[in-house]
C-alpha positions as CSV (number, residue, x, y, z in Angstrom):
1,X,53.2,6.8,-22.2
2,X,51.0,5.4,-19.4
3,X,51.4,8.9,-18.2
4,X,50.1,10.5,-21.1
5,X,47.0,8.2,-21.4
6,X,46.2,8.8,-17.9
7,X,46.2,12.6,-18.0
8,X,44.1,11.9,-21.6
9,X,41.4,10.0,-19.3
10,X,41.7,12.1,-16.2
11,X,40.8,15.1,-18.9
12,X,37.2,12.8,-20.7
13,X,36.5,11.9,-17.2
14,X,33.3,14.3,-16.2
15,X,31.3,13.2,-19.6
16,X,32.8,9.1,-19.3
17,X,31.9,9.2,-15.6
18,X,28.7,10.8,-16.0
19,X,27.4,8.6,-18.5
20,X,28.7,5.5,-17.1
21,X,26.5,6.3,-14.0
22,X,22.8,4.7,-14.1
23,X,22.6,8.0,-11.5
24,X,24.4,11.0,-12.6
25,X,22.0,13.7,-11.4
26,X,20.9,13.1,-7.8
27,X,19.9,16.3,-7.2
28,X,17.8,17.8,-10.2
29,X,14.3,16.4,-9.1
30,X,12.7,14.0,-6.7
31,X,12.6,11.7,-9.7
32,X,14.3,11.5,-13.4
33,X,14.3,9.5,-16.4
34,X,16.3,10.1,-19.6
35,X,15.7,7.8,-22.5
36,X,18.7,8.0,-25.7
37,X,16.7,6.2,-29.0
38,X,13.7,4.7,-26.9
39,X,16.4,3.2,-24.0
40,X,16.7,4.3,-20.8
41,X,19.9,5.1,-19.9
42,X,19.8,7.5,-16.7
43,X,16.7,7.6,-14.0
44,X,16.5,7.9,-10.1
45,X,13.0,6.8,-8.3
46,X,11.3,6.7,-11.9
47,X,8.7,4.3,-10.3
48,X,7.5,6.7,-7.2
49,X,4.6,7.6,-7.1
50,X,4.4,11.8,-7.4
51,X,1.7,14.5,-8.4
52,X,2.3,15.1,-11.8
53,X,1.0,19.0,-12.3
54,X,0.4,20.1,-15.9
55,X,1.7,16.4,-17.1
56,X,-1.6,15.3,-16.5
57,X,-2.5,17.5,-19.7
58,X,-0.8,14.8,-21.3
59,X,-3.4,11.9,-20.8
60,X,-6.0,14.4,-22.1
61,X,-4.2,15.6,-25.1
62,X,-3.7,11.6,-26.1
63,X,-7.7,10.8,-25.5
64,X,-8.6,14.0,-27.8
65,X,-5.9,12.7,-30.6
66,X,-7.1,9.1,-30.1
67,X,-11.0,10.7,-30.9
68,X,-9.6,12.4,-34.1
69,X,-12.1,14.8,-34.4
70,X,-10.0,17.9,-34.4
71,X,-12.1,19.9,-36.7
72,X,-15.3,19.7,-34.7
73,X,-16.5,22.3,-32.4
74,X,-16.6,22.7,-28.9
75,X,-18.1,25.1,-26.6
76,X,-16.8,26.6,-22.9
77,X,-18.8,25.3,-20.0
78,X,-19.5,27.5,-17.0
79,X,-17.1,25.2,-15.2
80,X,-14.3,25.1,-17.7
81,X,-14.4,28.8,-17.2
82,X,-14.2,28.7,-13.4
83,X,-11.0,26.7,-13.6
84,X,-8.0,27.9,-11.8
85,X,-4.4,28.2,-12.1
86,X,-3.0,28.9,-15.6
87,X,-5.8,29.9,-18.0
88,X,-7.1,32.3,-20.8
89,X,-9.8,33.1,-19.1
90,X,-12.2,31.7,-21.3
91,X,-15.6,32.6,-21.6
92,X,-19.2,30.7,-21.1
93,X,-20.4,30.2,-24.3
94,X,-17.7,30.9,-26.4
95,X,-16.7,28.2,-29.4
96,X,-13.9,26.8,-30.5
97,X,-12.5,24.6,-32.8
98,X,-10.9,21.4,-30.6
99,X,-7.8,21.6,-32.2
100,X,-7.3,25.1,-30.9
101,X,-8.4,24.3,-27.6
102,X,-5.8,21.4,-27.5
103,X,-3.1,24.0,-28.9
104,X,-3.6,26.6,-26.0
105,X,-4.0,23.3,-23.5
106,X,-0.6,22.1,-25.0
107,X,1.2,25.0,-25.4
108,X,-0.4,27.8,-22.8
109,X,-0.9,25.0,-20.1
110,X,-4.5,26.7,-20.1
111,X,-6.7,24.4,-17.7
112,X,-10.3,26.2,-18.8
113,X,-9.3,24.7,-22.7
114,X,-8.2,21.7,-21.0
115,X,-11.3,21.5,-19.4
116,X,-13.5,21.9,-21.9
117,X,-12.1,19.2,-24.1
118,X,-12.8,16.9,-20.7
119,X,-16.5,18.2,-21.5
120,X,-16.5,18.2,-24.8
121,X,-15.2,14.4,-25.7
122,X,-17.0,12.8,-22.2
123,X,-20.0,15.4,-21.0
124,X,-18.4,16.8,-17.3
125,X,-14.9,16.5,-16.2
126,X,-15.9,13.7,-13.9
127,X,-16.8,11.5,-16.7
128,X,-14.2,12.0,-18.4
129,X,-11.7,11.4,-15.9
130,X,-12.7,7.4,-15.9
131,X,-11.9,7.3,-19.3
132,X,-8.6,8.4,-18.4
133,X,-7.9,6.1,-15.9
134,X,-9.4,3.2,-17.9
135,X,-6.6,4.5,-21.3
136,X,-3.6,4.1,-18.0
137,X,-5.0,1.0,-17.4
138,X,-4.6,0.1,-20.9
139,X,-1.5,1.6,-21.3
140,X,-0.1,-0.4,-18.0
141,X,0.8,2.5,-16.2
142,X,0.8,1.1,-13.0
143,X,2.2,4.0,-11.0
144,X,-0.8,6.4,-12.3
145,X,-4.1,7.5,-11.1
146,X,-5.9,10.7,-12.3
147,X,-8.3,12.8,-9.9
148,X,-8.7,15.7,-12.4
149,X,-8.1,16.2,-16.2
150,X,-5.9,19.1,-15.8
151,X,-3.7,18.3,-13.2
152,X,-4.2,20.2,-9.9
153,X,-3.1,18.4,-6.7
154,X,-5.8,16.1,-5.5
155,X,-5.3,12.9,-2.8
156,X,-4.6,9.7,-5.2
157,X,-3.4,12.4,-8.1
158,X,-0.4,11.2,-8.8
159,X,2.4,9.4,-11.6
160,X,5.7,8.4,-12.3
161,X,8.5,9.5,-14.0
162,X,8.4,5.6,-15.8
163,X,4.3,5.9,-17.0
164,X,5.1,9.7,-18.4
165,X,7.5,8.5,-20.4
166,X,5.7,5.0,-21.5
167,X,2.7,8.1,-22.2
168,X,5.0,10.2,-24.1
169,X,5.7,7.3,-26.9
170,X,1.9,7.0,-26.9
171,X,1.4,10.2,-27.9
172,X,4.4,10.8,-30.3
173,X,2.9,8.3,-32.7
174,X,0.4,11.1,-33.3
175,X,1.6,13.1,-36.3
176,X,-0.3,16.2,-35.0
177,X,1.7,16.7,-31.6
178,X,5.0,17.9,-32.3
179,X,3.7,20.6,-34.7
180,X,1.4,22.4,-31.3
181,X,4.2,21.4,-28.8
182,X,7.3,23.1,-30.9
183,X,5.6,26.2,-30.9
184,X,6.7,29.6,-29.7
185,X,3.9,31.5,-29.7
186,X,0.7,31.5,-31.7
187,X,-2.5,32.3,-31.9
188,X,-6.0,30.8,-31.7
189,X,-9.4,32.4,-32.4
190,X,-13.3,31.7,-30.9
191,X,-15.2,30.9,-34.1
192,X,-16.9,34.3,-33.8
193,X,-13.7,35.5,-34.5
194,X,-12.2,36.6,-31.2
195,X,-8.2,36.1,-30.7
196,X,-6.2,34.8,-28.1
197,X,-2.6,34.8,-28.3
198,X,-0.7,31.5,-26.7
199,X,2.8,31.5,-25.5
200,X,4.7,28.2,-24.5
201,X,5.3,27.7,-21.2
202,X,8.3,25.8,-22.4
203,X,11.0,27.6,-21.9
204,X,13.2,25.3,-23.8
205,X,11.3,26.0,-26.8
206,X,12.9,27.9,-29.4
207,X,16.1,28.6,-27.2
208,X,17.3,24.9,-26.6
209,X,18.3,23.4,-30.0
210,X,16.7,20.6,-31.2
211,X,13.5,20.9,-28.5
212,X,10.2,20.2,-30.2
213,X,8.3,19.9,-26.6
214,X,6.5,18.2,-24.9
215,X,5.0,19.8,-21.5
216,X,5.3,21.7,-18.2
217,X,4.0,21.7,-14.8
218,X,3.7,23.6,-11.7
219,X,1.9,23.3,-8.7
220,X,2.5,23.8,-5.1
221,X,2.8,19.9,-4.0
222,X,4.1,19.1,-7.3
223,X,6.5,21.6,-7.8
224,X,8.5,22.3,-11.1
225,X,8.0,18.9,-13.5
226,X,9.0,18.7,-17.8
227,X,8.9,15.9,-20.2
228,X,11.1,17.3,-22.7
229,X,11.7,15.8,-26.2
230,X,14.2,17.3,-28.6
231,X,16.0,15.5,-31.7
232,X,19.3,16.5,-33.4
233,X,20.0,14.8,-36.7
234,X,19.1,11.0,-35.5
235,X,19.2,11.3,-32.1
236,X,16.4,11.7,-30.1
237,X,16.3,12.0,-26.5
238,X,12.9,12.0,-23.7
239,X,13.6,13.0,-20.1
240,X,11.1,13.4,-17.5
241,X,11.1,15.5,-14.4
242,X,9.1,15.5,-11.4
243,X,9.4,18.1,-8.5
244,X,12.5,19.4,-10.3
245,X,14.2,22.5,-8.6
246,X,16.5,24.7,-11.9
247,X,14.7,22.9,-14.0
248,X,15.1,24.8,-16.6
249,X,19.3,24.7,-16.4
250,X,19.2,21.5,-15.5
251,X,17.3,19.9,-18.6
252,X,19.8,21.7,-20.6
253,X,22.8,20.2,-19.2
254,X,20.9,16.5,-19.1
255,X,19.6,16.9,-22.9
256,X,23.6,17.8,-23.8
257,X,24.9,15.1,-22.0
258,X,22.3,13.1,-23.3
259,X,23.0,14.1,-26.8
260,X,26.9,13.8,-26.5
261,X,26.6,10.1,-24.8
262,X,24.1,9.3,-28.1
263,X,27.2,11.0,-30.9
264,X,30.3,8.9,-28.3
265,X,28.5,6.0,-29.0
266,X,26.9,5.8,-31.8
């Protein structure tokens, strides 16, 4: 019998030993965290301080919810057009609705939309930026200090893989985020008209069940870096990455063990 029950064990013991770890990945990212329900249950160096890429969107995205002024309009500076990196190459002068330019800053990870909502809600980018350190502040995220609103390396850009989550919760008690960050593809339009089709950079998104977002990153110094959020029936699990390396194949594998520690014991 004790035979038996060993074998039994020996055969549960990848997902037991796993999830019994307060470590089980080591070597998916620089840093981790995976939160089951709202409590942590995995993380490695959540407190270290790293650039954050595209995360940084995230800050942004919660000051234009928090203004709640979706409908109004909002116009492309010369500078939010010069941005870098991954844009739609917006032009001077063109309008938009902000909720649009929050969609394709959400789901195309475009920095001249992000940029413009800097302008838009604070005047310049630089001005803005203080009111994004001063809603961290607020928020206690001590292990986070913005340079830029988009998220491009910068000395004393950086975050953790603790504050992202603590900024994810922020955000997800806004109704109007999951509905832009669950999206495939979509499109927006200038309010003269013009159309510019917006892809998720996400590649969870419509291939990982249960994903309904939240955001990518990518830059040099950063590397690869995902909070990801996905719910299946009442379970709903957040995990954080920051200079990930598969990342992609990797958040798959922590979001099912994630999802089968949640259903073992529940």
């Amino acid at each position: 019998m004790r035979t038996w029950i060993f074998i039994g064990l020996w055969l549960l013991s990848p997902l037991v030993w796993a999830a019994a770890q307060p470590d089980p990945f080591p070597q998916v990212a620089d840093a981790y965290l995976v939160e089951i329900n709202g409590a942590v249950v995995w993380k490695r160096q959540a407190e270290k301080h790293l650039p954050p890429a595209s995360l940084t969107k995230l800050m942004t995205t919660l000051l234009v919810l928090e203004q709640n002024q979706l409908k109004d309009t909002a116009s492309i500076s010369r500078a939010a057009s010069r941005e870098t990196g991954s844009r739609l190459a917006l032009k001077p002068g063109e309008r938009f609705l902000v909720q649009d330019l929050l969609a394709a800053t959400l789901i195309e990870s475009a920095n001249d939309a992000c940029h413009a909502l800097a302008d838009h809600l604070a005047g310049s980018e630089a001005a803005f930026v203080k009111h994004m350190n001063r809603r961290a502040h607020e928020l206690g995220l001590r292990s986070t200090r913005f340079q830029n609103a988009c998220g491009h390396d910068a000395p004393g850009h950086y975050s953790s893989a603790h504050d992202l989550a603590r900024l994810a919760h922020e955000l997800l008690q806004h109704t109007q985020l999951l509905p832009l960050t669950s999206q495939q593809h979509t499109k927006i339009t200038t309010l003269d008209g013009k159309p510019y089709q917006l892809s998720s950079k996400n590649a969870l998104i419509g291939r990982y069940d249960g994903a309904l977002g939240l955001k990518t990153g990518y830059t040099a110094k950063a590397g690869k870096c995902l909070v990801a959020y996905a719910k299946r029936g009442e379970h709903k699990v957040l995990l954080v990455m920051l200079h990930g390396h598969d990342r992609w194949w990797d958040a798959a594998d922590i979001l099912d063990l994630a999802f089968a520690h949640a259903h073992n014991t529940h």
